[in-house]
C-alpha positions as CSV (number, residue, x, y, z in Angstrom):
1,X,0.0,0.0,0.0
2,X,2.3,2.2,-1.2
3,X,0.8,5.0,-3.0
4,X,-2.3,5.6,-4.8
5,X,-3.7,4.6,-8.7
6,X,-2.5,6.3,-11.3
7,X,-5.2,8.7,-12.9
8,X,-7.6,8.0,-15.4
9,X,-7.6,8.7,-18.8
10,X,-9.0,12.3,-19.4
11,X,-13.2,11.7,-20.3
12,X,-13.2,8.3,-19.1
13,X,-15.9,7.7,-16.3
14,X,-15.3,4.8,-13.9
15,X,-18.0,3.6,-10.6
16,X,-16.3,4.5,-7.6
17,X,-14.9,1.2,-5.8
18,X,-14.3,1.0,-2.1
19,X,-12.1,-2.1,-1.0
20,X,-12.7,-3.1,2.9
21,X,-9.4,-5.1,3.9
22,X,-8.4,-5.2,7.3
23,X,-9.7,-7.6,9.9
24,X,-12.0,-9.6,8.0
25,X,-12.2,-10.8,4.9
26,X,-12.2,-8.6,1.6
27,X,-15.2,-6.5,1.2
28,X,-16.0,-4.4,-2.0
29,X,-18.9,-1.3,-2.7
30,X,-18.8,-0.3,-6.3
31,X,-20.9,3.2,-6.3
32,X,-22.2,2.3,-2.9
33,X,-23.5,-1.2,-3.6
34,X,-21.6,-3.8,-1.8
35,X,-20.0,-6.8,-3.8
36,X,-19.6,-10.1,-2.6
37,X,-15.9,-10.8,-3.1
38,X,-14.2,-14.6,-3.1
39,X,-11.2,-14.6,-1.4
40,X,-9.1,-15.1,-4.9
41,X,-10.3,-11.8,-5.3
42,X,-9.6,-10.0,-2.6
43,X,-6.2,-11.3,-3.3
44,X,-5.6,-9.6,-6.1
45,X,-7.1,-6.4,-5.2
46,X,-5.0,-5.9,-2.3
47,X,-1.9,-7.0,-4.4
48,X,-3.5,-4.4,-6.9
49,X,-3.7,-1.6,-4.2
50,X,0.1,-2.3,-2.7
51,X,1.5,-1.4,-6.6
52,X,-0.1,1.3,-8.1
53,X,2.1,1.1,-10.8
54,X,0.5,-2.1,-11.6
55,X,1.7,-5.7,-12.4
56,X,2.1,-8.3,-14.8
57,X,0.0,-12.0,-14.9
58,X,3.3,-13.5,-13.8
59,X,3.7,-11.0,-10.8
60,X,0.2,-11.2,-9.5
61,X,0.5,-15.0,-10.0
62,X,3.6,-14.9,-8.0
63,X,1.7,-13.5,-5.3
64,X,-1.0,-14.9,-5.4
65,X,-0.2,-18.6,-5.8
66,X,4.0,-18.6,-5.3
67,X,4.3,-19.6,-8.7
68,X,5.1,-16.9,-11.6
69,X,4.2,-19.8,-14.1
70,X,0.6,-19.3,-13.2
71,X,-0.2,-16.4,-15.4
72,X,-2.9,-18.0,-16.6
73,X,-5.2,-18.4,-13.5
74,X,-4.5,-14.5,-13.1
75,X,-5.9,-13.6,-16.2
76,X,-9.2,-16.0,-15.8
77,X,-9.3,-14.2,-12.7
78,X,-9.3,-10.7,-13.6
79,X,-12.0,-11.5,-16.4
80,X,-13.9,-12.7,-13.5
81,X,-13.2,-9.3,-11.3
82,X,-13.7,-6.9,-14.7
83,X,-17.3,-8.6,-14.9
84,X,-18.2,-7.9,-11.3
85,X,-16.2,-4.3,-10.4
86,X,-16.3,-3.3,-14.1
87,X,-13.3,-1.6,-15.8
88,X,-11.6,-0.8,-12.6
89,X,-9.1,-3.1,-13.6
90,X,-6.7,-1.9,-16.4
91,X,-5.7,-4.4,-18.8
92,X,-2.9,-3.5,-20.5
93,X,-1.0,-3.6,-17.0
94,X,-2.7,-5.1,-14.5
95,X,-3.6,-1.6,-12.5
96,X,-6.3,0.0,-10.4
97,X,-7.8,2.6,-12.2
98,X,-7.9,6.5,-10.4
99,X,-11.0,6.5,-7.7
100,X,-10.1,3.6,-6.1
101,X,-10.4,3.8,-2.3
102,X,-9.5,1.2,0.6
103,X,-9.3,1.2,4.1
104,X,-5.3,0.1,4.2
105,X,-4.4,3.0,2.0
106,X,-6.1,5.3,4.0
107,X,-4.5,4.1,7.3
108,X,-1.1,4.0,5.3
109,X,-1.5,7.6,4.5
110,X,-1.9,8.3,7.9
111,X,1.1,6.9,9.6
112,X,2.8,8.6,6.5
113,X,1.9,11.7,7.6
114,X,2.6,11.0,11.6
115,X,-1.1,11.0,12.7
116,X,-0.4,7.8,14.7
117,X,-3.2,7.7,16.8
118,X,-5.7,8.4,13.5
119,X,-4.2,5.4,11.7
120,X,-4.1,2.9,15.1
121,X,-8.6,4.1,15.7
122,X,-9.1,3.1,11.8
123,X,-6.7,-0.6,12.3
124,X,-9.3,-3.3,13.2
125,X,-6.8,-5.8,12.7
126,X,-3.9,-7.6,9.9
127,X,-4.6,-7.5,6.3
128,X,-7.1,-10.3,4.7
129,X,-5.9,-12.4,7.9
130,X,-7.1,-15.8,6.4
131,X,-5.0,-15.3,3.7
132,X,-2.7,-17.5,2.9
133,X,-0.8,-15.9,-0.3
134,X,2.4,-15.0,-0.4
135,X,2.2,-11.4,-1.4
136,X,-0.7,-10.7,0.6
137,X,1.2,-12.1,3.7
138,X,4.1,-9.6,3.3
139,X,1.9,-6.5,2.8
140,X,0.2,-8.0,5.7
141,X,3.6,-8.6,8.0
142,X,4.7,-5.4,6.3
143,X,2.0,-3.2,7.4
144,X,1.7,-5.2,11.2
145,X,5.4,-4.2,11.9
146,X,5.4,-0.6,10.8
147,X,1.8,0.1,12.6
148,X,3.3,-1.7,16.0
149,X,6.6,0.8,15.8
150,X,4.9,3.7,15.1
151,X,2.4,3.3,18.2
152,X,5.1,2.1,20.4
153,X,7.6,5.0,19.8
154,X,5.3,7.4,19.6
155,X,4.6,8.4,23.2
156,X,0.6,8.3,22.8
157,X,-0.9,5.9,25.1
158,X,-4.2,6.2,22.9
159,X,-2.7,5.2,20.1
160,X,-1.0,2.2,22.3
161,X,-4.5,1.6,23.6
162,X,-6.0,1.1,20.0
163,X,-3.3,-1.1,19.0
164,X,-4.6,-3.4,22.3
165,X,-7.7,-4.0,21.0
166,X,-6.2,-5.7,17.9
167,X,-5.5,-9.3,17.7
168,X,-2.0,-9.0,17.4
169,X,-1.7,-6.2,20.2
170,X,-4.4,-8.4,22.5
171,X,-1.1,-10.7,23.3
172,X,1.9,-7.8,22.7
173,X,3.2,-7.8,26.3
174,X,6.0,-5.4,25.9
175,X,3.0,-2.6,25.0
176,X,1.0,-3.7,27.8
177,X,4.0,-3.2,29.5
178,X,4.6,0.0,27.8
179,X,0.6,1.4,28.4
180,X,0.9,0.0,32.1
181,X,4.0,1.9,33.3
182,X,2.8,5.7,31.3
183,X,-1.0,5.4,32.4
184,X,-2.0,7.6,35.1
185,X,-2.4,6.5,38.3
186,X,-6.2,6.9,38.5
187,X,-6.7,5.3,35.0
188,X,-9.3,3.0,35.0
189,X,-7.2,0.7,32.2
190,X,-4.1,-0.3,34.9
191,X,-6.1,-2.5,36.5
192,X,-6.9,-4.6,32.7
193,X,-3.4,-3.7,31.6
194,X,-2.0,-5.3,35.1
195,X,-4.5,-8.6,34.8
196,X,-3.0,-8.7,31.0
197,X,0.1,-8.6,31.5
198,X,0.1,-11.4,34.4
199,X,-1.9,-13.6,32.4
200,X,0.8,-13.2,29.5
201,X,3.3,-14.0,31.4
202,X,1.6,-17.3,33.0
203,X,0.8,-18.3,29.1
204,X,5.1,-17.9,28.6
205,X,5.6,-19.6,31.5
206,X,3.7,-22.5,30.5
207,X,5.0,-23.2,27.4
């Protein structure tokens, strides 16, 4: 989630398409009407979204199945997608057309711009996290590491808090740690963060 779609062609009129990604599993509304996604889908689309600059069959098939020689699935895939989203898919380059919005690009832009605790309230949780393909789980690992830092070096314990409620910060001890020892005294959170961290550390111990 780099960046975003390059523009349209000048004249050309394309439905707005809004890509749900994070927490759950893909969700698309194309001119405010949702679409049922498969998962193969949501693949691609979030592939789509982390290079703006588009890809090739063999690079999408790369990431989506760990095999470049797979170009072929891609393309019987994005036929599929062109007939449900419409021509938000370029062909020429595989590419999301200008319009394009999703919920990982606008947290992305947001830790770009050092709103931490903006970007940690809109983070339900990892990218596609049932997802099994290889590009998705990079972006996914990608995106995980570089929220966590930015909450826990940023010195906003509601920003930390946020990143808590997520299923990868729900078993983070060191920011439980973190949220335990900068909370003030009278915050009604030490007592959770106190009965977290103990339970943590009796999971450790137990394995």
């Amino acid at each position: 989630m780099r960046a975003t779609p390059a523009p349209a062609p000048r004249g050309q009129t394309t439905a707005q398409l809004s890509l749900t990604l994070l927490g759950r599993d893909g969700q698309a509304k194309l001119s405010g009407r949702q679409v049922p996604l498969r998962p193969r889908h949501a693949e691609i689309l979030t592939l789509l979204c982390a290079s703006p600059g588009g890809l090739s069959s063999e690079e999408l098939a790369e990431g989506v199945y760990g095999d470049s020689t797979r170009g072929g699935g891609i393309r019987v895939e994005i036929s599929r997608l062109r007939k449900l989203l419409g021509d938000v898919i370029e062909t020429e380059h595989y590419r999301l057309r200008a319009g394009v919005l999703s919920d990982v690009s606008e947290v992305c832009a947001l830790l770009h711009r050092g709103r931490v605790r903006d970007a940690a309230a809109r983070y339900p949780g990892p990218l596609l996290p049932r997802s099994r393909a290889p590009g998705v789980v990079h972006e996914r690992e990608a995106l995980e590491r570089w929220m966590r830092q930015s909450v826990m070096s940023a010195g906003d314990q509601e920003a930390l808090w946020a990143w808590l409620q997520t299923a990868s910060g729900t078993t983070d001890l060191p920011a439980w740690q973190r949220l335990l020892v900068n909370l003030p005294f009278a915050d009604p959170r030490r007592s959770l963060a106190a009965s977290r961290i103990a339970q943590l550390r009796a999971d450790a111990a137990g394995d």
